[in-house]
C-alpha positions in Angstrom: -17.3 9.2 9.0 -19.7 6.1 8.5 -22.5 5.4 6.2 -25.1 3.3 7.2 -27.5 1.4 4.7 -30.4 -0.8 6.0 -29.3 -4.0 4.0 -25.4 -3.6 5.0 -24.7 -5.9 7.1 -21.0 -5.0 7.4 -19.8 -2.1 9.0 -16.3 0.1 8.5 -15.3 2.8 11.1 -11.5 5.0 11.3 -9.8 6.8 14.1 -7.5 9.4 14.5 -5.3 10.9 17.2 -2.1 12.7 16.8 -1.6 12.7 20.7 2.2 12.4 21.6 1.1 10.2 24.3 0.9 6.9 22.9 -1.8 5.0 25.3 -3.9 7.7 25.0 -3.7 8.0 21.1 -4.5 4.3 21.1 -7.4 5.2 23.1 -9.1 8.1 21.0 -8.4 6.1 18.1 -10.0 3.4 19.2 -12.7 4.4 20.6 -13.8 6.5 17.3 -13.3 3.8 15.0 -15.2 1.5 17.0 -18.1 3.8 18.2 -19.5 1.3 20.6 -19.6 -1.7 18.1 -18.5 -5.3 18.4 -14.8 -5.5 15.6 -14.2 -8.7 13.5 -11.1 -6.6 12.3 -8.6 -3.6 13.9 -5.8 -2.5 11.9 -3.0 -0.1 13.5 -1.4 2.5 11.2 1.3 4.7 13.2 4.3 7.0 13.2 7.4 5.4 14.5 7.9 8.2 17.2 5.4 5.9 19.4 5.7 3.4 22.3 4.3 0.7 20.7 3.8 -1.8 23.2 1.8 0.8 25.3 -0.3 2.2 22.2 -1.1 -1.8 21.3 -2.2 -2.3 24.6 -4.2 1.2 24.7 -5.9 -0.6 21.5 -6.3 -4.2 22.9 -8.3 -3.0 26.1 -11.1 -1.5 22.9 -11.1 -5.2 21.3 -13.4 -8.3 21.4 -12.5 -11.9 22.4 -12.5 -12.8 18.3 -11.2 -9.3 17.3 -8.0 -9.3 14.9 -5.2 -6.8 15.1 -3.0 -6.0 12.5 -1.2 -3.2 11.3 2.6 -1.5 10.8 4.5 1.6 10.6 3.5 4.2 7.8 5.2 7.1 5.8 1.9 9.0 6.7 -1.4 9.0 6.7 -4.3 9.5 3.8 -7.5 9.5 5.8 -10.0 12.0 5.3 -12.2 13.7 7.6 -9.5 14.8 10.2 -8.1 17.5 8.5 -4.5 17.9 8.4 -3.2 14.2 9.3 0.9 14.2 9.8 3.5 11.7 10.1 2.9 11.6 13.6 -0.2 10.5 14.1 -2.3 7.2 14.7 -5.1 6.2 12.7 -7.3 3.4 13.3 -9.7 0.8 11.2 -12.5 -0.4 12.8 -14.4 -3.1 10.8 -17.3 -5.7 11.5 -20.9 -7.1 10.8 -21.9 -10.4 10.3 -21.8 -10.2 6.5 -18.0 -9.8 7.0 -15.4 -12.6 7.5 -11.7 -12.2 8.7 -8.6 -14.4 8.8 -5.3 -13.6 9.2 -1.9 -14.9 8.9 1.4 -13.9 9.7 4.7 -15.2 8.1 8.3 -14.3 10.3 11.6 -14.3 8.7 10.3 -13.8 5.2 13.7 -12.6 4.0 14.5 -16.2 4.0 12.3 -17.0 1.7 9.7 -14.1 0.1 7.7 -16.6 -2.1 6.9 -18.7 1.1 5.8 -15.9 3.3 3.7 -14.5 0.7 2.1 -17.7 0.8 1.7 -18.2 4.3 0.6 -14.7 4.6 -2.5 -15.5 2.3 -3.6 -18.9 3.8 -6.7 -17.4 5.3 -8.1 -17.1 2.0 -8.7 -20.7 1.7 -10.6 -20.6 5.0 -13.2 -18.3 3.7 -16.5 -19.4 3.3 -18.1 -16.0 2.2 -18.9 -15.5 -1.8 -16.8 -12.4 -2.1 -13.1 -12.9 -1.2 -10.3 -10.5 -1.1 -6.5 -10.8 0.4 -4.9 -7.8 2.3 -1.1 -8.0 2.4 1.0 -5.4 4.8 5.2 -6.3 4.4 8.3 -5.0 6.0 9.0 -2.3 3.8 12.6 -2.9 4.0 12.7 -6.3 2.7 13.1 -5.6 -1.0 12.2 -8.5 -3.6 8.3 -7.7 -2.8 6.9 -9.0 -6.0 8.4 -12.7 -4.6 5.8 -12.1 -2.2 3.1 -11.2 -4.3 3.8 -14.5 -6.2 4.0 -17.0 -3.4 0.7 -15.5 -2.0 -0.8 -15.8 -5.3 0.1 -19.6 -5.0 -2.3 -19.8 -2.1 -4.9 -16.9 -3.4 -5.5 -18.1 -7.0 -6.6 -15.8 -9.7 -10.1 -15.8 -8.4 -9.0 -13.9 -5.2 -7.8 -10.4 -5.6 -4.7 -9.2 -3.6 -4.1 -5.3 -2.2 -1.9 -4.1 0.5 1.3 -1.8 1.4 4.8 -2.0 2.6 5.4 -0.3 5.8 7.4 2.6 5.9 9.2 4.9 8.9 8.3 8.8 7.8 11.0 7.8 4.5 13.7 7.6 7.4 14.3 4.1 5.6 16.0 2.1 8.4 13.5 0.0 10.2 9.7 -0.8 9.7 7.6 -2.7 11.9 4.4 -4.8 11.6 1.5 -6.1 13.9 -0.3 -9.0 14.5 -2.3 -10.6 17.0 -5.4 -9.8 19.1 -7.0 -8.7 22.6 -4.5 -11.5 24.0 -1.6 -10.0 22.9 -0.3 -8.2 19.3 3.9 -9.0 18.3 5.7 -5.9 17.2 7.4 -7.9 14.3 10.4 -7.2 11.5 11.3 -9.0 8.6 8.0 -10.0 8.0 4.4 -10.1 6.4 0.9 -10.3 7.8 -1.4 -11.4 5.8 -5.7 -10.7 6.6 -8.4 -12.2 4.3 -11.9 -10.6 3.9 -14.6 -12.5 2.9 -18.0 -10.7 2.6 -21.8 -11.6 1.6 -21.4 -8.3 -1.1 -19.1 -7.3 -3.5 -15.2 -6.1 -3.0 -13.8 -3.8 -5.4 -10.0 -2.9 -6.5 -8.8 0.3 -8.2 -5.1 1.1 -9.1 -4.5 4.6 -10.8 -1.0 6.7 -10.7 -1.2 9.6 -12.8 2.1 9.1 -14.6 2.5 8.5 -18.3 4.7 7.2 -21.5 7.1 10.1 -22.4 8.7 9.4 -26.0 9.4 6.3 -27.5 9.7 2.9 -25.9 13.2 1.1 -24.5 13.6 -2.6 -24.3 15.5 -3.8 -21.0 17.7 -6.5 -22.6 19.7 -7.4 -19.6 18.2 -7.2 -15.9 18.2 -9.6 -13.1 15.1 -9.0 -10.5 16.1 -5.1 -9.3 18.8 -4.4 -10.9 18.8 -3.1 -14.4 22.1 -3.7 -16.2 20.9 -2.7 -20.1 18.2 -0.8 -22.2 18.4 -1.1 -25.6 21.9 -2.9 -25.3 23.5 -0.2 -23.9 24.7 0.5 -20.0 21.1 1.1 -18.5 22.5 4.4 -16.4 23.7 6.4 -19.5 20.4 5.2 -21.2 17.8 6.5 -18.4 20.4 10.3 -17.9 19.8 10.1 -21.8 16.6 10.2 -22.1 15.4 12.1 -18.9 17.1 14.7 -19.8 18.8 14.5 -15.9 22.0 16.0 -15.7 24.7 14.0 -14.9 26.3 16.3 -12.5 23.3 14.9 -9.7 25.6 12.0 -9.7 28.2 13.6 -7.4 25.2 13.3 -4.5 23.3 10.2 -3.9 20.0 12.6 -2.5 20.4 14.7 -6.0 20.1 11.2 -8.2 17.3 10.0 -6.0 15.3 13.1 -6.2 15.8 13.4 -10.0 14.8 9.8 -10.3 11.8 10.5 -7.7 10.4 13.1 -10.8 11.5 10.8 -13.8 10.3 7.3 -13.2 10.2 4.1 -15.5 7.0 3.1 -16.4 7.1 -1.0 -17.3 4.4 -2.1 -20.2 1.6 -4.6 -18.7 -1.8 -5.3 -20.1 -3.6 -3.2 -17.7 -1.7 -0.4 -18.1 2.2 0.7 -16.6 3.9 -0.3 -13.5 6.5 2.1 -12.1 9.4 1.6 -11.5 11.9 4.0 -9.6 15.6 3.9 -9.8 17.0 5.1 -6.1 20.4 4.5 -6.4 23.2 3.0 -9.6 26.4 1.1 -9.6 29.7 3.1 -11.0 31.2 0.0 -11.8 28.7 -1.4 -14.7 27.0 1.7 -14.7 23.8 -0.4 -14.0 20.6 1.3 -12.1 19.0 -0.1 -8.6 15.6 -0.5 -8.2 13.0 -1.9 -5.4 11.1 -3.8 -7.6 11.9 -6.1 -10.5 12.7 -5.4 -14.1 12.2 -8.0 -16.2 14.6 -9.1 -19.2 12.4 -8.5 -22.2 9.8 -5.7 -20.6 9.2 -2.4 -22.9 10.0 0.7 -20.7 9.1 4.3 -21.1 10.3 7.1 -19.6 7.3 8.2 -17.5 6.0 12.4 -17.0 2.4 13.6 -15.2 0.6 16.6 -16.4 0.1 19.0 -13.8 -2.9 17.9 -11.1 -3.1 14.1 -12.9 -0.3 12.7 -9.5 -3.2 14.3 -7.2 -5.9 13.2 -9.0 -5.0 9.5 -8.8 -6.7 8.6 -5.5 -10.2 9.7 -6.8 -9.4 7.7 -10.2 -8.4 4.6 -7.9 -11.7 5.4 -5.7 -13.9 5.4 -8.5 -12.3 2.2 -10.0 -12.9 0.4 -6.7 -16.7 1.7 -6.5 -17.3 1.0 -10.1 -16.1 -2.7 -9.3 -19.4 -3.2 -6.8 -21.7 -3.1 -9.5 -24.0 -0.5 -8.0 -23.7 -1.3 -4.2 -23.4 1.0 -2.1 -20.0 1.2 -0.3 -19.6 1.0 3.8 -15.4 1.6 3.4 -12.6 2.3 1.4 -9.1 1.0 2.6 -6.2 2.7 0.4 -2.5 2.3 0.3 -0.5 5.2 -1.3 2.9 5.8 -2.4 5.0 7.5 0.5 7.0 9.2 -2.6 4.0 10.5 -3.9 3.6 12.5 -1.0 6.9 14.0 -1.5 6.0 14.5 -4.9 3.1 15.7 -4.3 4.2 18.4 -1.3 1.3 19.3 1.1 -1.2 21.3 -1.3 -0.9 18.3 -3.4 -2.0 16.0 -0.7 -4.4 18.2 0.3 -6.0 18.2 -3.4 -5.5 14.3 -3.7 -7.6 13.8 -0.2 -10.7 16.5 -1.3 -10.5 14.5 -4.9 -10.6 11.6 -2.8 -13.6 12.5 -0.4 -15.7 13.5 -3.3 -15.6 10.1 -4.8 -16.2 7.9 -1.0 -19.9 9.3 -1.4 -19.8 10.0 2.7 -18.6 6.2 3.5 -15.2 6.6 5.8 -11.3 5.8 3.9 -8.3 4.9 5.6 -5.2 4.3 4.4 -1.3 5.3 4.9 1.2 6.5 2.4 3.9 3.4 1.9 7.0 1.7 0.8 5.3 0.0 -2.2 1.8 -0.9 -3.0 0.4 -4.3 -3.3 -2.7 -5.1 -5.8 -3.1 -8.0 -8.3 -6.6 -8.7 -9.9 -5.6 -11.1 -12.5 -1.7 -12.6 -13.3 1.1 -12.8 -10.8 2.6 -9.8 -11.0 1.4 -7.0 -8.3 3.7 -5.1 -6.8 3.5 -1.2 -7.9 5.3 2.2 -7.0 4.3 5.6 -7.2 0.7 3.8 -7.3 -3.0 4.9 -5.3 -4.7 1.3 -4.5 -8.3 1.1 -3.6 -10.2 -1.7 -1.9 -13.8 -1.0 -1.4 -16.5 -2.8 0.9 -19.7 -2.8 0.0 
């Protein structure tokens, strides 16, 4: 699971176990990732089901003195190489070199103020000393209003730094997510937070963001929204609108599960210049008939009803992988961290995700991926604006 190149002076290793004993999955995990090497960076992706003080500590006996731990709670797992990985598993990211810098930052109590911890989150970046820069943000996937986060980290970050990350999910239970940080000393099991690491490197760091959805029919305009909820398209109650023009039947709005998985299939896509960002309606309000969303909708935005053509939702990852790759110029990459929409998997069902992670491994070109399937996706290359749904992000390491 790791390429070697004589120049690279940065190194990426993963880990899996899917023991039900938690210090020895942190162990195995480890212990692969790290094959023997010296970490500048550990991150921790796990099922809820585990004892996390014993699997941190299980991981904290494998690190340095300068090693960084970070990490959270997933939906799942998308790491290839391991064959079928569950919910209930561990995987591990091992990464290190002297051509690789790390600095990490954690902000508690974010629901206070999202802007702010999105800014402390990122304040490593201006510590970096290496040419290349990138920020990786992992949030409480629970704390809705992410894209305040995005923009108080793009504060610290500037539009020279690119930002990619996840929200941390619990197997789509969606009643508590958790997040690490810390280091051989000790790692916090944290809440209602974000952790923020940043990467500098001697070589190249590219970003790809692909999600296989796209415009169905003609456009809507969302005159009246404030941040996640959507009160109006085209002037009119913004729940009769969307059951309009999906097609959905009205009759799912009896159950709360049938509108959500109707809504899962049939998601807004939201006009930007590099493309669409999704947007998924999981639950309305009777009252004003308006629809509830994760994720703002801005007053102004063009929407589209968004559809996929059968295999182009699997086929994302390797589009996001090759984006990423394309991004180092012709370096050869030594990792691939990528953060995938936990409803995708649901969308996709288990041959999908099987598809999606062979499309994926043709693209790494034998360098290992990690990455978890989460409760919203983080990347911004250029602009504010960076919080996605339904979305494959890519960060690779040359």
């Amino acid at each position: 699971m790791e390429k070697r190149t004589e120049q690279a002076a940065r190194w990426m290793g993963t880990g899996y176990s899917d023991s039900p004993d938690a210090a020895a999955a942190g162990t195995a995990a480890a212990t692969q990732a790290i094959a023997g090497r010296s970490p500048a960076l550990l991150i921790v992706y796990c099922a809820v089901r585990y004892d996390f003080a014993r699997l941190l500590d299980a991981v904290r006996a494998q690190a340095d003195a300068g090693t960084v731990i970070v990490g959270c709670t997933t939906a799942g797992h998308l790491t290839p190489g391991y064959g079928d990985v569950a919910s209930e598993s561990v995987v591990i990211v091992a990464m290190g070199g002297p051509g690789l810098e790390v600095r990490a930052s954690v902000a508690r109590n974010a629901s206070a103020s999202r802007q702010e911890a999105g800014a402390v989150a990122a304040a490593g970046v201006a510590e970096l000393t290496k040419e290349h820069r990138a920020g990786l943000l992992l949030c409480d996937g629970l704390l809705g209003e992410q894209d305040e986060v995005v923009r108080g980290a793009y504060s610290v970050a500037t539009a020279m730094v690119p930002l990619v990350g996840g929200c941390a999910g619990d197997d789509m239970r969606l009643t508590l997510t958790h997040l690490f940080f810390g280091d051989r000393d000790g790692v916090e099991v944290l809440t209602d937070a974000v952790v923020g690491v940043a990467l500098g490197s001697d070589a190249k760091l590219g970003v790809g963001i692909a999600h296989g959805w796209h415009k169905r029919g003609e456009p809507m305009i969302v005159t009246r929204s404030e941040k996640g909820r959507l009160y109006e398209l085209d002037g009119a109650p913004a729940l009769d609108v969307f059951l309009e023009r999906t097609g959905i039947d009205p009759a799912v709005l009896e159950n709360a599960g049938a509108f959500e998985a109707a809504a899962f299939a049939k998601p807004l896509g939201l006009s930007r210049r590099t493309g669409e960002d999704i947007r998924i309606a999981h639950s309305w309000d009777p009252e004003d008939r308006s629809l509830l969303f994760l994720a703002d909708t801005p007053q102004g935005a063009l929407a589209w009803v968004m559809g996929a053509e059968e295999g182009s939702i699997a086929d994302a990852g390797a589009v996001s992988c090759r984006q990423a790759v394309d991004a180092l110029d012709g370096a050869d990459p030594v990792g691939f961290l990528a953060f995938d929409c936990g409803i995708r998997k649901a969308v996709l069902g288990p041959d999908g995700v099987e598809r999606e992670i062979a499309a994926i491994e043709r693209e790494t070109g034998g360098a290992p991926l990690a990455g978890f399937y989460s409760y919203g996706e983080f990347a911004r290359t250029r602009g504010a604006r960076g919080l996605h749904r339904l979305t494959v992000v890519t960060l690779a390491i040359a």
